[in-house]
C-alpha positions as CSV (number, residue, x, y, z in Angstrom):
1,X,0.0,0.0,0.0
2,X,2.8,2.7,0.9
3,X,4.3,1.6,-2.5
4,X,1.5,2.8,-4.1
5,X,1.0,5.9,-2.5
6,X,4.7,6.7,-2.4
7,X,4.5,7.2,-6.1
8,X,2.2,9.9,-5.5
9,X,4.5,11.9,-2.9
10,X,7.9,10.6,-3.8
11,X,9.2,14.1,-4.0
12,X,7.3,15.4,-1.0
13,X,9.5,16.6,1.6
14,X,7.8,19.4,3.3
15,X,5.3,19.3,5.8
16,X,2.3,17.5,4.5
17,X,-0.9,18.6,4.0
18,X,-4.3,17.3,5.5
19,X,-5.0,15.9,2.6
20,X,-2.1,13.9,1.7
21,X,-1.7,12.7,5.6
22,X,-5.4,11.8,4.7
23,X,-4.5,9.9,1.5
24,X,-1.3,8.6,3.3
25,X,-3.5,6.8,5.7
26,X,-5.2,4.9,3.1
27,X,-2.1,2.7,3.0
28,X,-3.3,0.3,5.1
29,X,-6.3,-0.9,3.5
30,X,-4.5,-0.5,0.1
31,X,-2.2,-3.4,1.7
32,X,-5.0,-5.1,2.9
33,X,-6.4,-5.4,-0.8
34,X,-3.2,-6.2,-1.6
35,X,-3.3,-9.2,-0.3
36,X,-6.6,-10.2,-0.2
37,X,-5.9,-11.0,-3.8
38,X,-2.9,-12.9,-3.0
39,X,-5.1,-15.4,-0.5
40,X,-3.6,-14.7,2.4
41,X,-5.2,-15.3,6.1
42,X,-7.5,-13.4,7.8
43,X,-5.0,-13.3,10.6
44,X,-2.7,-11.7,8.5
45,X,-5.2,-9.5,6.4
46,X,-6.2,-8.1,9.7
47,X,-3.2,-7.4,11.0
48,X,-2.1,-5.1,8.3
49,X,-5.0,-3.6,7.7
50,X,-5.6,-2.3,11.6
51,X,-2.1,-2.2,12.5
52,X,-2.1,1.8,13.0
53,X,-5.1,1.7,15.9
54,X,-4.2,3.0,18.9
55,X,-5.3,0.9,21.7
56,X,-7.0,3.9,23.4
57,X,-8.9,4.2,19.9
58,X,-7.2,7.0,18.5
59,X,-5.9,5.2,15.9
60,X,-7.0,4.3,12.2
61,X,-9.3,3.1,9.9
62,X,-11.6,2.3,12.4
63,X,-10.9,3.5,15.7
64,X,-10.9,0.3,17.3
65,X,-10.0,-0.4,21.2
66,X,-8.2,-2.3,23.3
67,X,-9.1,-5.9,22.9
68,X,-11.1,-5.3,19.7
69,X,-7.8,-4.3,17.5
70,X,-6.8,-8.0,16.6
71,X,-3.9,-9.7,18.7
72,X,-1.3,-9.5,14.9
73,X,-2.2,-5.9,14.6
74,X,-1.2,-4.6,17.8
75,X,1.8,-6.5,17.6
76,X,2.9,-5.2,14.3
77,X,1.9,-1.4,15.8
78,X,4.9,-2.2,18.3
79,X,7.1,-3.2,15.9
80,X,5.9,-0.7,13.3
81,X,6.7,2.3,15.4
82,X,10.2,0.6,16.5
83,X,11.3,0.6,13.2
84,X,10.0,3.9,12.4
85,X,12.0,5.4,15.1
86,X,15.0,3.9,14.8
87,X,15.2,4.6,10.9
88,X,16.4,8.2,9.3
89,X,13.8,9.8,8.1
90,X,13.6,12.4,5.4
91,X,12.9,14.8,8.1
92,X,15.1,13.6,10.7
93,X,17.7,11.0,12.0
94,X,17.3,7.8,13.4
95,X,16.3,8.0,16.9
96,X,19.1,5.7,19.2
97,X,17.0,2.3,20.8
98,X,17.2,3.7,24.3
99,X,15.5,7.0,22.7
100,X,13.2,5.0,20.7
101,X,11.9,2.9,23.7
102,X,11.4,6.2,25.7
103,X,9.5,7.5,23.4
104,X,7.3,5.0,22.8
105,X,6.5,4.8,26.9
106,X,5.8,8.1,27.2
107,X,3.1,7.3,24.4
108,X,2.0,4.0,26.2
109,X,-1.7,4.4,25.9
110,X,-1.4,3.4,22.0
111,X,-0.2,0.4,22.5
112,X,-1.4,-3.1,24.3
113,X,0.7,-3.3,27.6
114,X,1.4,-6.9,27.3
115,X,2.7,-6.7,24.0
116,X,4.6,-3.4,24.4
117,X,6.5,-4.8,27.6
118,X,7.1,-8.6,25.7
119,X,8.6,-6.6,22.8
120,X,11.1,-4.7,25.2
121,X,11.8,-7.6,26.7
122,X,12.9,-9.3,23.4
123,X,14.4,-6.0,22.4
124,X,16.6,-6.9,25.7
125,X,17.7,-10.0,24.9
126,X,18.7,-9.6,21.3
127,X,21.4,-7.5,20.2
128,X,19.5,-5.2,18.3
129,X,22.7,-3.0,17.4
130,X,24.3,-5.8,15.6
131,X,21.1,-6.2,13.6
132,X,20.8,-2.8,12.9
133,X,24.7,-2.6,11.6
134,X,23.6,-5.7,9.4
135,X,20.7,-4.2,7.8
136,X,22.9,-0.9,6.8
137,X,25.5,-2.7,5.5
138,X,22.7,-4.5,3.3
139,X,21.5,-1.6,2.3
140,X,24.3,-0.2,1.5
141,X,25.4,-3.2,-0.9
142,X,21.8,-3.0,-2.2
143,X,20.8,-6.3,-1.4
């Protein structure tokens, strides 16, 4: 889905507008069609498509909450917003993992408790910075 919308804004690096956050946010059902046509699971159809709700329901498409945003999509919502802040972005620099995991707390109320504290915990256990250094170096051969 963000492939297809990045072809729209692949240039864009100003602030965006309300309408192309609006249009922006469309990438998750585009993903879901996706792969609806591809025969994937509901699990997994799911879990793309609602993987931007915010457990207090401030999220999107559908405002969902708590319990009612399935189990894969707040799971991928951890993991999404990880990646997001520990990646440069056009409009700033990758955010260090002990930065990354403050942030997230002090926004705690998007996400489901059990899985935010099992994803530190793995974060813990793993050594993330050696992953990181491998996926750049990747990258960097474009591979």
């Amino acid at each position: 889905g963000k492939m297809e919308i990045a072809k729209e804004f692949e240039n864009e690096k100003d602030g965006m507008v309300i309408e192309q956050l609006r249009y922006r946010r469309l990438h998750s059902k585009l993903s879901y069609d996706i792969l609806s046509k591809m025969g994937f699971s509901e699990f997994v159809l799911d879990s793309v498509k609602y993987h931007h709700e915010n457990y207090d329901g401030s999220g999107y498409p559908d405002n969902l909450v708590g319990d009612n945003i399935p189990l894969g999509a707040r799971i991928l919502r951890v993991c999404d917003v990880f990646i997001a802040l520990i990646s440069d972005r056009a409009y700033r620099k990758a955010f260090d993992i002990n930065t990354a995991i403050s942030l997230m707390i002090e926004e705690e109320k998007n996400y489901d408790m059990k899985v935010l504290l099992a994803f530190f915990n793995v974060v813990n256990e793993i050594d993330i910075n050696k992953n990181i250094k491998n996926r750049e170096l990747l990258k960097k051969a474009d591979i």
